[in-house]
C-alpha positions in Angstrom: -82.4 -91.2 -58.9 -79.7 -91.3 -55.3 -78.2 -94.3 -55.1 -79.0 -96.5 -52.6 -77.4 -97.3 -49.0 -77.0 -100.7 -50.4 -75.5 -99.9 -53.6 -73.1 -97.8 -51.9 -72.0 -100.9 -49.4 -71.6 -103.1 -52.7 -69.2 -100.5 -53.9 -67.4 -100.3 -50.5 -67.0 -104.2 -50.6 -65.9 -105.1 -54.1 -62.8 -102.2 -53.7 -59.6 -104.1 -54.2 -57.9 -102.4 -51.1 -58.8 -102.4 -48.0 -61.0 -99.5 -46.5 -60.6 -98.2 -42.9 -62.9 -95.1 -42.2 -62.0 -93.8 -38.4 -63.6 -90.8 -36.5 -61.5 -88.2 -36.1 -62.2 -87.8 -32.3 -61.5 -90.6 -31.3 -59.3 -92.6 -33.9 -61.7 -95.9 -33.4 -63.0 -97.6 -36.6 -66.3 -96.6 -37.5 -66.4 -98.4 -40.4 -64.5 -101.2 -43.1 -65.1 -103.5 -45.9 -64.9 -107.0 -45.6 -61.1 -106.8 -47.0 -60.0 -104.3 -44.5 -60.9 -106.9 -41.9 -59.3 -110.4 -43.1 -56.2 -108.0 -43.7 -55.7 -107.5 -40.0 -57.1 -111.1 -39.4 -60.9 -110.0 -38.1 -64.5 -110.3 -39.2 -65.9 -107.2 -40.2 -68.0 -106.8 -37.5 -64.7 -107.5 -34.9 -62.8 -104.9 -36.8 -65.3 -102.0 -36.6 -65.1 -100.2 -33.0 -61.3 -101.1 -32.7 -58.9 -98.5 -31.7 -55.7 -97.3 -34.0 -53.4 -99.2 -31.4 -55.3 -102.2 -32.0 -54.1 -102.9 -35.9 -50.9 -100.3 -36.5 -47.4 -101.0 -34.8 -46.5 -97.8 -32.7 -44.5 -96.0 -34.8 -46.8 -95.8 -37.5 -49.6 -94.7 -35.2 -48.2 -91.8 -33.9 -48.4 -90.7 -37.8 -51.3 -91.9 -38.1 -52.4 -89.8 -34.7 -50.8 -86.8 -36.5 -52.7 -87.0 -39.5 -55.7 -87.9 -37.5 -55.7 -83.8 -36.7 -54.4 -82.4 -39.4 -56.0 -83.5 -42.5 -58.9 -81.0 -43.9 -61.2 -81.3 -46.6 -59.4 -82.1 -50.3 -56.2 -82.7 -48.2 -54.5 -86.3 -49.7 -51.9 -87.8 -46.9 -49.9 -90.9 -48.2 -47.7 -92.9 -45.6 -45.8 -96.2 -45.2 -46.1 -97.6 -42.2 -46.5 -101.9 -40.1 -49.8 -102.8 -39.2 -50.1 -105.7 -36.7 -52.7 -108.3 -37.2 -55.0 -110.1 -34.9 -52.2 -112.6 -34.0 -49.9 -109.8 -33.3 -47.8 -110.6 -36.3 -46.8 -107.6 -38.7 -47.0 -106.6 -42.5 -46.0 -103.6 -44.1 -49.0 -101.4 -45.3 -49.6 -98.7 -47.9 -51.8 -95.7 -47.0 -53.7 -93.0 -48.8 -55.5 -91.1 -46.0 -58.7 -88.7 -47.0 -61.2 -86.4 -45.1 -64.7 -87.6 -45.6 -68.2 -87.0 -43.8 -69.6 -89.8 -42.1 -72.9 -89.8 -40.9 -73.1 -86.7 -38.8 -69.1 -86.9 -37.9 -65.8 -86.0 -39.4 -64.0 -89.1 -40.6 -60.9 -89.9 -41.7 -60.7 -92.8 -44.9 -58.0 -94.8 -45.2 -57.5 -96.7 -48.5 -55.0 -99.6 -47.1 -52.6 -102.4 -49.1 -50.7 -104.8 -47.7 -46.7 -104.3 -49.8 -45.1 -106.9 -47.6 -44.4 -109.3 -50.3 -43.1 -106.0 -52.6 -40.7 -104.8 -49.6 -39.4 -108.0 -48.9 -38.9 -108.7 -52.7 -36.7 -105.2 -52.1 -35.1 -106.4 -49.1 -34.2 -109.5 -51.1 -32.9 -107.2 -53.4 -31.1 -105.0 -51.6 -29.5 -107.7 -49.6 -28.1 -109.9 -52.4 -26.8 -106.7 -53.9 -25.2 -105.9 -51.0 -23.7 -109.3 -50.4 -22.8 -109.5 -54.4 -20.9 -106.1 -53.3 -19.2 -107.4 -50.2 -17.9 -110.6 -52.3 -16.8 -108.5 -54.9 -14.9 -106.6 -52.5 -14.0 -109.2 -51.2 -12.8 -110.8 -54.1 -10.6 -107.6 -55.0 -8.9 -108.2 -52.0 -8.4 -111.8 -52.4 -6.9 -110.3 -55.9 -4.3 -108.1 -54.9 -3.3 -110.1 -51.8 -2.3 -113.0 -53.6 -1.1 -111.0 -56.6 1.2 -109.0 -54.7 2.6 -112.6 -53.2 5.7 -113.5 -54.9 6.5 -116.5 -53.0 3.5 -119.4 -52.5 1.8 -119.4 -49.4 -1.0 -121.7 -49.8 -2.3 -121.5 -46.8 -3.2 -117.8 -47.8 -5.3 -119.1 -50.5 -7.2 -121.2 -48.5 -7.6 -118.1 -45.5 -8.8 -116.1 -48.3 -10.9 -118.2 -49.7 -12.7 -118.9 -46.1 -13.7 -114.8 -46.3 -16.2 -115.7 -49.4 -16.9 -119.3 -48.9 -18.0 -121.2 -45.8 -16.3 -124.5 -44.9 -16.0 -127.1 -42.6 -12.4 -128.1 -44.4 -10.5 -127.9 -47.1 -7.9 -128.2 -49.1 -5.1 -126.9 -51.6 -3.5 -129.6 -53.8 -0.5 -129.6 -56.6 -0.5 -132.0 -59.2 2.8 -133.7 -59.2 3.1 -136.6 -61.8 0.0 -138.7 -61.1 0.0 -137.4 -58.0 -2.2 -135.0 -56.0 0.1 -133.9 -53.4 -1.7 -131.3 -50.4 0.1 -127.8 -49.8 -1.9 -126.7 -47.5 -5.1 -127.9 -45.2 -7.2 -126.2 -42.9 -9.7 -128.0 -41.0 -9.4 -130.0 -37.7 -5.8 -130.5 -36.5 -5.5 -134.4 -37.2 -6.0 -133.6 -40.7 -3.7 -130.7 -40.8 -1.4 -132.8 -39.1 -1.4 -135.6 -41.4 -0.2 -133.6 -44.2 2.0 -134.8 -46.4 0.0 -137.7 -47.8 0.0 -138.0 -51.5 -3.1 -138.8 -53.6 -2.3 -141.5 -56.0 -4.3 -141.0 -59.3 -4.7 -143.8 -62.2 -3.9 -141.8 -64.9 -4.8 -139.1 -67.3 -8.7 -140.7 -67.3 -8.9 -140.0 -63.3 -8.3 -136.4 -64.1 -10.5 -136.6 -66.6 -13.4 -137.5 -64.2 -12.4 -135.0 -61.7 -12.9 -132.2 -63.6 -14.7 -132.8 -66.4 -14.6 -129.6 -68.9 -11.7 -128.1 -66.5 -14.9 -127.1 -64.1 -15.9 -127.6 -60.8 -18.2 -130.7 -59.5 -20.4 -130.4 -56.7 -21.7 -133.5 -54.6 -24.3 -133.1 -52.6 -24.0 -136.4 -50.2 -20.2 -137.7 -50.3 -22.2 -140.6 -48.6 -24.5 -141.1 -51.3 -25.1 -143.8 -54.3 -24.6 -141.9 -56.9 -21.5 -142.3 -59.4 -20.1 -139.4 -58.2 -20.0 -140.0 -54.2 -18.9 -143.5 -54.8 -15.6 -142.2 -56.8 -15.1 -140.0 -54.4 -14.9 -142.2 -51.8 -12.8 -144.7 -53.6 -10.6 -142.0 -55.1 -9.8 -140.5 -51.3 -8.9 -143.8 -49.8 -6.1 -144.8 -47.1 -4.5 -141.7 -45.8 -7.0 -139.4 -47.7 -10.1 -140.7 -46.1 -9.9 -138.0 -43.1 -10.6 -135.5 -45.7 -14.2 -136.9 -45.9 -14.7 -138.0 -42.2 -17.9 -135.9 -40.9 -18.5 -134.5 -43.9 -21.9 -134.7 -45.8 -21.0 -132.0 -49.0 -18.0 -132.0 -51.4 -16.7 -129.7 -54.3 -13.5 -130.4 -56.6 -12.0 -126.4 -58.1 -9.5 -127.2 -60.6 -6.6 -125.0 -60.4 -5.5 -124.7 -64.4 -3.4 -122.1 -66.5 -4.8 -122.0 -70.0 -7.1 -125.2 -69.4 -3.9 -127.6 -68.1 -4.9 -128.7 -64.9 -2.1 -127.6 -62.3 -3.9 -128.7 -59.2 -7.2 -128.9 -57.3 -8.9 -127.3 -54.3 -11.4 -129.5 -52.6 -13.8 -127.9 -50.1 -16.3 -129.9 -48.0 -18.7 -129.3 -45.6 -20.9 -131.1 -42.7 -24.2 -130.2 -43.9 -26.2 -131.9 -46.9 -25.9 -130.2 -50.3 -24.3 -127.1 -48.6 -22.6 -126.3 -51.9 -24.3 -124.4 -54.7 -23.5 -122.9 -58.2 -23.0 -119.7 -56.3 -20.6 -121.0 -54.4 -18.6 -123.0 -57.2 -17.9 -119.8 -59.3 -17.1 -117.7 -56.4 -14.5 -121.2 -55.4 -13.2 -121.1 -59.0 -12.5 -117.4 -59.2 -10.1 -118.0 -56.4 -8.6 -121.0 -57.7 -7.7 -119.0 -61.2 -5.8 -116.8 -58.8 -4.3 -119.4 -57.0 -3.0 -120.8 -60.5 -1.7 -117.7 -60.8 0.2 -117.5 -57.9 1.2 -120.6 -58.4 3.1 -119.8 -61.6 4.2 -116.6 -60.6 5.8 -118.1 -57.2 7.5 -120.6 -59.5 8.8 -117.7 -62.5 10.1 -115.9 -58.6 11.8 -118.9 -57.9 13.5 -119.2 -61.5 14.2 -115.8 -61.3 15.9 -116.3 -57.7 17.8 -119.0 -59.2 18.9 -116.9 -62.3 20.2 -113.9 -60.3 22.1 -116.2 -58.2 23.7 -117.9 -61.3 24.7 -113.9 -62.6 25.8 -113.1 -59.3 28.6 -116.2 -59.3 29.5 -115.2 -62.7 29.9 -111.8 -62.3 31.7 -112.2 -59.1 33.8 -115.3 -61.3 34.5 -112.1 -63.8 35.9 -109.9 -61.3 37.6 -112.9 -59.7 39.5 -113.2 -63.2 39.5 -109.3 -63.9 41.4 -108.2 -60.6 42.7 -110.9 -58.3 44.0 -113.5 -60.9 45.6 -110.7 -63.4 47.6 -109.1 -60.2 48.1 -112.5 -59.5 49.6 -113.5 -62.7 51.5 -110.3 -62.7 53.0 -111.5 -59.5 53.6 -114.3 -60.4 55.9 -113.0 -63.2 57.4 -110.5 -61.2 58.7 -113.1 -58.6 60.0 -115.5 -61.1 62.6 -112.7 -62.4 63.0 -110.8 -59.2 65.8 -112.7 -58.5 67.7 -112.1 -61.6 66.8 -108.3 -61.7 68.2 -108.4 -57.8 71.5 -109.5 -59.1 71.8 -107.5 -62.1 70.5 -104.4 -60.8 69.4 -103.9 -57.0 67.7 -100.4 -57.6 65.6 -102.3 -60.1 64.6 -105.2 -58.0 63.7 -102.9 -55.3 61.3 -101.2 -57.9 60.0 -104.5 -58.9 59.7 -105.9 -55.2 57.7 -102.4 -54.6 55.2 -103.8 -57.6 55.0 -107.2 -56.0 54.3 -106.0 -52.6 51.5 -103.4 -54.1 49.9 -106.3 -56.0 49.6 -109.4 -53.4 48.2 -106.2 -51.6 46.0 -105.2 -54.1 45.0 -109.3 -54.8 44.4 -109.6 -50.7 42.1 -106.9 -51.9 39.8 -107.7 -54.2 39.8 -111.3 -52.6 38.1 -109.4 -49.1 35.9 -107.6 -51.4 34.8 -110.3 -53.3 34.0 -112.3 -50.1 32.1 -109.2 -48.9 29.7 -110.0 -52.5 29.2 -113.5 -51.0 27.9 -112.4 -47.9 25.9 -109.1 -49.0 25.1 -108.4 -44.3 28.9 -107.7 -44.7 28.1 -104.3 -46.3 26.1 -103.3 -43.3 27.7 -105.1 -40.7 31.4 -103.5 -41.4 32.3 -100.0 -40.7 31.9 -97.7 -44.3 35.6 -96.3 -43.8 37.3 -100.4 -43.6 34.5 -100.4 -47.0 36.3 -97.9 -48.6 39.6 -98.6 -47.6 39.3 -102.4 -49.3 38.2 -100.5 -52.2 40.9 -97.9 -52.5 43.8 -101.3 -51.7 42.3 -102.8 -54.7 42.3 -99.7 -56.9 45.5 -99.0 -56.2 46.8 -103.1 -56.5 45.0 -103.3 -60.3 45.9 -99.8 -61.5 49.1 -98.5 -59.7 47.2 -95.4 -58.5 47.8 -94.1 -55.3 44.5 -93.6 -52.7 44.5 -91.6 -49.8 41.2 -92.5 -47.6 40.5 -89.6 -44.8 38.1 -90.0 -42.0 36.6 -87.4 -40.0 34.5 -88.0 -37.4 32.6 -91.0 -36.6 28.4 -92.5 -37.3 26.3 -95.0 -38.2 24.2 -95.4 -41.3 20.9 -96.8 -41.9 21.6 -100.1 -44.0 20.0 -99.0 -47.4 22.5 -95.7 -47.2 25.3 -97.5 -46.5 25.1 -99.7 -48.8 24.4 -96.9 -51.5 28.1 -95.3 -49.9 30.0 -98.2 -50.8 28.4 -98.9 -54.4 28.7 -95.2 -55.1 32.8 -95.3 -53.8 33.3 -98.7 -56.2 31.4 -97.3 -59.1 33.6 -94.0 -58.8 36.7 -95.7 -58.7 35.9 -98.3 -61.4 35.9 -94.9 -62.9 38.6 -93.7 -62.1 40.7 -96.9 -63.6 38.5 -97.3 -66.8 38.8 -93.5 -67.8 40.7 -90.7 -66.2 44.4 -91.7 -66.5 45.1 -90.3 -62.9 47.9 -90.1 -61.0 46.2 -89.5 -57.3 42.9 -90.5 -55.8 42.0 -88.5 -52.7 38.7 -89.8 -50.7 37.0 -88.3 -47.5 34.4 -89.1 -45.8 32.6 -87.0 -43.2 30.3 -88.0 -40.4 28.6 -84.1 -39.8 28.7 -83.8 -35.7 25.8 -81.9 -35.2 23.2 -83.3 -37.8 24.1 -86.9 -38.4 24.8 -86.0 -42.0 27.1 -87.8 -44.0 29.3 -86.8 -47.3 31.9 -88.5 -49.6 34.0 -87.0 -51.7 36.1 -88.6 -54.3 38.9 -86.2 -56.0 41.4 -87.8 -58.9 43.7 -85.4 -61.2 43.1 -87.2 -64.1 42.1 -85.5 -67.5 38.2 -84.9 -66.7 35.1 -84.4 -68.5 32.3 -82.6 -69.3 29.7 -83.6 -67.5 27.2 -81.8 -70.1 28.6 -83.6 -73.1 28.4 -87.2 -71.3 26.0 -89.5 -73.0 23.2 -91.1 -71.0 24.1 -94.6 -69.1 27.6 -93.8 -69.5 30.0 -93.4 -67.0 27.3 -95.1 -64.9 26.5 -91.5 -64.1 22.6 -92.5 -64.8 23.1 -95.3 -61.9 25.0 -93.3 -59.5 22.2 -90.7 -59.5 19.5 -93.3 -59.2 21.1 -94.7 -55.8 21.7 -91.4 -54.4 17.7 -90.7 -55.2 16.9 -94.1 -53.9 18.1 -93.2 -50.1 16.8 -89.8 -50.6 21.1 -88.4 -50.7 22.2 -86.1 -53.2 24.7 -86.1 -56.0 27.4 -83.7 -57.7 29.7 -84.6 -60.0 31.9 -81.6 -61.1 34.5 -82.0 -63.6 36.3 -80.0 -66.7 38.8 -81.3 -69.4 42.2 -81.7 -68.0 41.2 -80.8 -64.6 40.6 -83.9 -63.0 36.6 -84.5 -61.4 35.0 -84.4 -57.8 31.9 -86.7 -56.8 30.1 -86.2 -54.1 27.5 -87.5 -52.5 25.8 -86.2 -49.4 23.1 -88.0 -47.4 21.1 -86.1 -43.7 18.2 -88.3 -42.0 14.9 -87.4 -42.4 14.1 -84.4 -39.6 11.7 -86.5 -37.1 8.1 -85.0 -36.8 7.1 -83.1 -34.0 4.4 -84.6 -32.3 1.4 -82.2 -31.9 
């Protein structure tokens, strides 16, 4: 028994998708189910006699066109493409495209679904994965920028915290007693220009409420009745009120190392319940790393202090070392001279030859220490005056005898200068500490033609073997690391009884040619 026209219709209407069957002459709709229809916002009867331009968006009718001509019997086409709807709006459609006989004509089926809610749903997706990407990016950044900042900028904090968070103002505070004292604001100049104002806080219990659970608290309407707006308000009163003025939304970040709360970062904005939970862990990511900043700016600052406190005693050491020992010596020298003049003048003139050589060598060490103190000195001076000082106070503290030779004439880059005149004083501390010499020769050497520059330092004392010298000692170890710090080089040349050579020779880097 053949089925009936009618059964086949029932069929063709209860089909889940819609059905599209067009001639393959002339692309019109010969035929649809009901579904087809209401898809593209027709009746039935409306759809049926409607061209291809009529429901599909042009890009997807040109394949459609295409496949129009091509498609043969048992041949399967499936495309993506927009179709428009009756109102001229657009959705995104799924297509499995047949051959089929119609009637008398050649016909092409197309089995159609609407996916516009499943490719937005992937939009969606591919959009908060791509925003969850930027922020974390983002957030990398934020990282290392304020990582690598060893002194506080909190204005920083706040910039960088702009890049993943939105607002209309905000601002960085440091808990100071019972105090909430602003570092930084950004927001509309009156406000920035009010800062300093201190927040005065009623104890530990106002903390308490700020951050209960060391985590942030949103308010939706810092205008509102709730509990939390009405603290708010009467928490940020006098002075502190222009951080609310125009604003509708709030959110307190604590700042905290190992859950004590160091300081806050509010952040507001003008519209209503801007703020979400989003937001507040993206806010209190950056206020951990603001925490940390905040310490490590304040261990820099210790450290500062600390190196400054080992500079003044080492250069209180050396004060008591060199200058006051010649001194002293001096001092004992004079108070006899007079009787060694009168007893024996060849004697006195020896001794007068040893106070001359130490007020000498004192005047010395005294210009060199004040060269320490004011560390532009070392770059400012000309390296041969440098050496010079260095060799008067060798020879003041230790009687030896230091011939300083110049030959020609240049100018260092800071950093190797500086590495010069360390390498000249380490040599000769040296010199006093271990070789027992007699003579001290240095040169220094500006190299016309290249702008290289090389020190030599010669003493005939008893020498070394370089191979046989344990690490660190000497300061060998340090000498080598400043020469490979200004990209010089280093020899060092010595034997037993033979006395030692240093040198230490530095070019500039050849300049690039440009292509």
């Amino acid at each position: 028994m053949t089925p009936s026209r009618d059964a086949y219709r029932e069929v063709f209407e209860a089909a889940g998708d819609g059905l599209i069957i067009s001639d393959v002459e002339t692309g019109r709709v010969v035929d649809a189910n009901s579904l087809a229809g209401a898809m593209h916002g027709y009746a039935r009867e409306d759809f049926i006699g409607l061209s291809s331009a009529s429901y599909i968006t042009p890009s997807g009718e040109r394949q459609f066109l295409a496949d129009l001509q091509a498609i043969r019997p048992g041949d399967v086409f499936e495309a993506l493409s927009v179709h428009q709807r009756r109102d001229k709006t657009q959705f995104f459609a799924e297509e499995r495209r047949s051959a089929l006989t119609h009637g008398d004509r050649a016909c092409l089926m197309s089995v159609v679904r609407d996916i516009s809610q499943r490719v937005e749903s992937e939009q969606y997706l591919l959009e908060e994965v791509e925003t969850r990407t930027r922020e974390q990016a983002t957030l990398l950044e934020v990282s290392q920028t304020l990582a690598s900042a060893l002194q506080l900028k909190p204005g920083l904090i706040l910039d960088q915290l702009r890049a993943i968070l939105d607002y209309s103002q905000a601002g960085l505070f440091a808990l100071e007693g019972s105090d909430l004292v602003p570092l930084a604001v950004r927001g509309p100049l009156p406000l920035e220009q009010a800062v300093p104002f201190r927040i005065r806080m009623n104890g530990p219990e106002t903390l308490t409420a700020l951050f209960p659970d060391n985590a942030p608290i949103r308010i939706a309407d810092v205008s509102g009745a709730d509990s939390a707006a009405q603290y708010l308000r009467s928490f940020l009163e006098n002075q502190a009120a222009m951080l609310l003025a125009g604003m509708r939304a709030w959110m307190w970040v604590p700042v905290a190392v190992k859950s004590e709360v160091i300081g806050a970062i509010g952040v507001a904005h003008n519209e209503l319940d801007y703020f979400t939970d989003h937001h507040a862990n993206l806010a209190l990511i950056v206020a951990n790393q603001a925490a940390i900043t905040m310490v490590n700016a304040d261990l820099y600052e210790h450290a500062q202090a600390l190196a400054v406190l080992r500079e003044r005693q080492r250069l209180a050491q050396d004060l008591h070392d060199a200058v006051n020992q010649s001194l002293f010596s001096a001092g004992l020298i004079a108070e006899v001279l007079p009787r060694l003049w009168d007893r024996d003048n060849a004697q006195g003139r020896e001794s007068l030859d040893d106070l001359r050589r130490l007020i000498r060598g004192a005047l010395a060490e005294m210009r060199i220490l004040l060269v320490e103190l004011r560390p532009t000195a070392l770059t400012d001076s000309d390296l041969a005056d440098l050496l010079r000082l260095l060799a008067s106070a060798l020879t003041g503290r230790a009687k030896i005898p230091v011939t300083v030779s110049v030959t020609g004439k240049g100018a260092l880059p800071a950093e190797a200068q500086v590495a010069f005149y360390r390498l000249c004083q380490e040599g000769l501390n040296n010199v006093a500490k271990h070789s027992k010499a007699k003579r001290v020769d240095i040169k220094l050497q500006y190299g016309p033609a290249d702008g290289a520059v090389e020190l030599r330092i010669h003493d005939d004392g008893r020498g070394f073997d370089p191979a046989s010298i344990r690490s660190g000692h000497y300061g060998l170890s340090i000498m080598r690391e400043r020469a490979d710090a200004v990209g010089a080089v280093l020899s060092i040349e010595s034997r037993p009884g033979q006395g030692a050579d240093l040198a230490m020779r530095w070019a500039p880097a050849p300049k690039q040619e440009v292509a």
